[in-house]
ZAVEXTI-153281 format. One record per residue: residue number from 0; residue in one letter; x, y negated, z of N, C-alpha, C in turn. Coordinates in steps of 0.001 Angstrom, whole numbers, plus 500000, padded with zeros to 6 digits. Atoms other than C-alpha are relative to their C-alpha. Last residue first. Layout:
N
R  pos  code     nxx     nyy     nzz    caxx    cayy    cazz     cxx     cyy     czz
R  NUM     a       X       Y       Z       X       Y       Z       X       Y       Z
...
# end
This chain:
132
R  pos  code     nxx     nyy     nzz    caxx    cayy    cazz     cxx     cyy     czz
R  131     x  501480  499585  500812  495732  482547  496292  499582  498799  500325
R  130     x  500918  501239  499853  499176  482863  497097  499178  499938  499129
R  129     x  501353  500464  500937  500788  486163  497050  499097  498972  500481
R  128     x  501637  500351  500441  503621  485963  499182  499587  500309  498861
R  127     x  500526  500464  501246  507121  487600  500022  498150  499926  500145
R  126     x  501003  500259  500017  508979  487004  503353  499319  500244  498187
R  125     x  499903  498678  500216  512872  487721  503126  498395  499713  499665
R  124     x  498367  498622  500998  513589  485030  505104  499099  501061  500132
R  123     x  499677  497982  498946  510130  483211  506571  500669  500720  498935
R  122     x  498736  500064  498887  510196  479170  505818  500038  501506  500351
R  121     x  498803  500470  501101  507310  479065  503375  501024  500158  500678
R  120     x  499123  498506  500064  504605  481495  505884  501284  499686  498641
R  119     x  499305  499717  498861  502782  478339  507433  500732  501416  500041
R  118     x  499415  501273  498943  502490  475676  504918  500648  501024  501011
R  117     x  498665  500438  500961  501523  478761  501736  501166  499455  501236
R  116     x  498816  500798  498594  498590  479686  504235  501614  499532  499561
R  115     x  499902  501210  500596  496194  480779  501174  500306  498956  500749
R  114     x  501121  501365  499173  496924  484021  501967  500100  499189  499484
R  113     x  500686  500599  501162  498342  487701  500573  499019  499056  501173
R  112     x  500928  500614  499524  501346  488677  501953  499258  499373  499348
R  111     x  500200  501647  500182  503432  491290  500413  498491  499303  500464
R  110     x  501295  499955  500538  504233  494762  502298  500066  498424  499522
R  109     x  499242  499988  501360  507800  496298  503276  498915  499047  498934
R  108     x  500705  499015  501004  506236  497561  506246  500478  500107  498547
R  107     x  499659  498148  499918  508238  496125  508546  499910  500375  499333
R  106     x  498763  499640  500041  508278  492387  506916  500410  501650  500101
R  105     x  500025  499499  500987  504319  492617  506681  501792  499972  499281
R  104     x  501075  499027  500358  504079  492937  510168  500367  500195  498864
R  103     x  499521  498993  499589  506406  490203  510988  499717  501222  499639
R  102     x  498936  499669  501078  504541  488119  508670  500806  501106  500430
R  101     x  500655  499630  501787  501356  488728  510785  501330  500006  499094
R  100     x  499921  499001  499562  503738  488401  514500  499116  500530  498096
R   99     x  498538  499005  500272  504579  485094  512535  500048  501734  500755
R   98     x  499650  499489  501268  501100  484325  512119  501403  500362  499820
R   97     x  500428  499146  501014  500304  484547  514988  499927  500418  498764
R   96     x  499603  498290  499283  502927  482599  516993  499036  501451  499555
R   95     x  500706  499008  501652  502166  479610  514651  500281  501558  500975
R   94     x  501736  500123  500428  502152  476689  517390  499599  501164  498854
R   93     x  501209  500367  499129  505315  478082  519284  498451  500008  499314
R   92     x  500268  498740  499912  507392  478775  516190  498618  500029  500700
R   91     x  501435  499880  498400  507947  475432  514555  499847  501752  500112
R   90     x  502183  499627  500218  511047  475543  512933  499679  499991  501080
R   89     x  501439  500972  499637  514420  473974  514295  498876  499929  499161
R   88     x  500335  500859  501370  516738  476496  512463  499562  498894  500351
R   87     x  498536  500718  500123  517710  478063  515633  499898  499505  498745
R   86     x  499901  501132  498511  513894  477952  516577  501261  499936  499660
R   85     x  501251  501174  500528  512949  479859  513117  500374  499325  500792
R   84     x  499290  500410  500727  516134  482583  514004  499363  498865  499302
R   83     x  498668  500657  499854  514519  483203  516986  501088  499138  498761
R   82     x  500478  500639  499302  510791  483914  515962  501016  499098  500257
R   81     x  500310  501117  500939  512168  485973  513365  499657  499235  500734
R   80     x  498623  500365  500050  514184  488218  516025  499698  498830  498890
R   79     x  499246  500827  499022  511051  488405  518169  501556  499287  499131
R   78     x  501144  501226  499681  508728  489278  515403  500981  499332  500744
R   77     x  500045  500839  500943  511190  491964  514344  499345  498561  499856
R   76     x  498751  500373  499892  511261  493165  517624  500308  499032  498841
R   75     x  499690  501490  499253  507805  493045  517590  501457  499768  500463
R   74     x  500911  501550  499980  506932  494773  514772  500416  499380  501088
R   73     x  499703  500284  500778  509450  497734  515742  499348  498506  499089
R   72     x  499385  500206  499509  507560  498152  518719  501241  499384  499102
R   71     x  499132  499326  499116  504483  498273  517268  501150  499952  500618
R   70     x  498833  500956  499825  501864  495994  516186  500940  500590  500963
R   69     x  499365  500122  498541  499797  498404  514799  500811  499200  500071
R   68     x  498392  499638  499315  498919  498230  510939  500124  499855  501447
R   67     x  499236  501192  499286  495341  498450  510304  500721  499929  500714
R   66     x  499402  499316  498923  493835  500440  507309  500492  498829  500944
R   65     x  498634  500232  499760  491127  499581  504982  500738  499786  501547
R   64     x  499683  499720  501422  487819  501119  504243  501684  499458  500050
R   63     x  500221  498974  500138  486167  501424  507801  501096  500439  498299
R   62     x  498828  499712  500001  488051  497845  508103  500095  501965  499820
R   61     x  498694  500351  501416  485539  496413  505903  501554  500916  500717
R   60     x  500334  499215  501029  482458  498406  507641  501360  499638  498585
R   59     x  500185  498363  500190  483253  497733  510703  499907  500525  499269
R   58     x  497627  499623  499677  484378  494001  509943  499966  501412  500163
R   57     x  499393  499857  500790  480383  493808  508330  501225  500276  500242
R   56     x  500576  499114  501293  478720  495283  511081  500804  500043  499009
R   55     x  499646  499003  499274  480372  492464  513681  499891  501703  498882
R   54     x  498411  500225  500714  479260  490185  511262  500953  500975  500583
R   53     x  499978  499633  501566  475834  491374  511360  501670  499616  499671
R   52     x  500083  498713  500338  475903  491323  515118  500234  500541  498512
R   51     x  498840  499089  499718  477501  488306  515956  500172  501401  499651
R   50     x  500377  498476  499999  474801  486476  514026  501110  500495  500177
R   49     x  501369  500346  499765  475777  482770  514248  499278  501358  500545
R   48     x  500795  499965  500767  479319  483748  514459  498814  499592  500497
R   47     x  500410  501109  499650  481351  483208  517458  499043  499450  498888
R   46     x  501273  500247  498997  481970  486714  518255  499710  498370  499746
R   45     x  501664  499270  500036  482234  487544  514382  499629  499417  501024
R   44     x  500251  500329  500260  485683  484961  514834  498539  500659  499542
R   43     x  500492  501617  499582  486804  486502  517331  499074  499018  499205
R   42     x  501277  499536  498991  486743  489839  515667  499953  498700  500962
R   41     x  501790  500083  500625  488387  488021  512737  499110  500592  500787
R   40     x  500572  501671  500572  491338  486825  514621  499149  500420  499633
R   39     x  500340  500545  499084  491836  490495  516405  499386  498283  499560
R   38     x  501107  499359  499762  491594  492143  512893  499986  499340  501649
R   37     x  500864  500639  501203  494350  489812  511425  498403  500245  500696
R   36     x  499693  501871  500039  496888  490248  514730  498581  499560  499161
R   35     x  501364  499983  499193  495842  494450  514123  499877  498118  500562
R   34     x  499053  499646  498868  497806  493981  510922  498700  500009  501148
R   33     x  499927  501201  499608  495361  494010  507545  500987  500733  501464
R   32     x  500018  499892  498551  496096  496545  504856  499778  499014  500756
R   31     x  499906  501099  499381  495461  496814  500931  500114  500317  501868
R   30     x  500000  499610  498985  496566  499473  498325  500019  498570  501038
R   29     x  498459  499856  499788  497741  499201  494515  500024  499846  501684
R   28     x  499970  498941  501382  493859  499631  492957  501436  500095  500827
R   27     x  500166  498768  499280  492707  497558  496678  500757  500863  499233
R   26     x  499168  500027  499404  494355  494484  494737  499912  501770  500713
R   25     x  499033  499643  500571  491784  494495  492218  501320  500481  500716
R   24     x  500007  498986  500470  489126  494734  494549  501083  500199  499007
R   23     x  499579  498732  498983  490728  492374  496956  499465  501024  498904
R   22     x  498314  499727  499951  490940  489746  493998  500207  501387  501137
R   21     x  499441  499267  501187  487067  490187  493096  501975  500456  500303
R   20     x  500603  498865  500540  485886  489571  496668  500655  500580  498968
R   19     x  499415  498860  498815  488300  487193  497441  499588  500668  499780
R   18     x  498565  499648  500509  487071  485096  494114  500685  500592  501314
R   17     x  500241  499397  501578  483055  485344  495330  501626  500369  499022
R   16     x  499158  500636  501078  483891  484657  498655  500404  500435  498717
R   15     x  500993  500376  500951  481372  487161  500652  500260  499285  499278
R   14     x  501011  500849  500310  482256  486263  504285  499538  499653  498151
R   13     x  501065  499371  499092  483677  489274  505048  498960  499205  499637
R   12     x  500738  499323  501189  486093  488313  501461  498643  500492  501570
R   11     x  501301  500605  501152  486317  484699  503316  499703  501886  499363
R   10     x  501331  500947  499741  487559  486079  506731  499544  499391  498796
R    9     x  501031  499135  499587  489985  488714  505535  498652  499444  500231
R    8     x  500454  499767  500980  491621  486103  503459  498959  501044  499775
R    7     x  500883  500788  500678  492199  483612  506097  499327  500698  499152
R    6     x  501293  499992  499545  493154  486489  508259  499156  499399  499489
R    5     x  500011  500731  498927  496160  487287  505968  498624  499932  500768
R    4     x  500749  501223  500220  495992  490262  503783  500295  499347  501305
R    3     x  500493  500008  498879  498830  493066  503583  499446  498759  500087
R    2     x  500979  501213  499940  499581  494191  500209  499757  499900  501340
R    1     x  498898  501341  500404  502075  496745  498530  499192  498683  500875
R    0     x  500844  501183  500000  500000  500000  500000  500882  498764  500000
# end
């Protein structure tokens, strides 16, 4: 699976984004994943839905179909050692600390990131996007 979606991108295809929709199905053909980082942001974001329940429904039923990386021990070393080498750079780490455990993620794995967060995953060695 070459692909690991950001949360932005999990949260519009749940929500039915007529070009997320089509791009994850093409994308699914070469294998898609979200980290469990992605799937904790979007189960927050069901509980604050209008209808917690139907959205709740739908993340069950999107992640019933795609897989979701652990943030394992190896993820967070890697998290920790990108985290560091962003602060001896003077990047921001602090305010993005989820999405760098998300790039982290798709560093292990080998996987490219697919968001339309360009601002907060340009600065990550090694890092490859799909911007959408």
């Amino acid at each position: 699976m070459p692909y690991l979606l950001d949360s932005d991108i999990a949260t519009d295809h749940l929500q039915s984004a007529p070009a997320i929709v089509q791009l994850l199905q093409q994308l699914a053909q070469d294998g898609i994943a979200i980290s469990i980082v992605t799937y904790m942001e979007v189960f927050q974001g069901a509980e604050r839905s209008a209808d917690p329940g139907t959205a709740h429904e739908k993340l069950r039923e999107f992640v019933d179909n795609v897989p979701i990386l652990p943030f394992s021990l190896a993820v967070a070393e890697r998290c920790a050692r990108l985290r560091e080498t962003l602060r001896r750079g003077g990047k921001r780490v602090r305010s993005r600390a989820l999405d760098l455990a998300i790039a982290a993620t798709a560093l292990e794995y080998g996987l490219t990131l697919v968001t339309r967060n360009r601002e907060d995953y340009a600065d990550i060695p090694g890092l490859t996007l799909y911007q959408v």
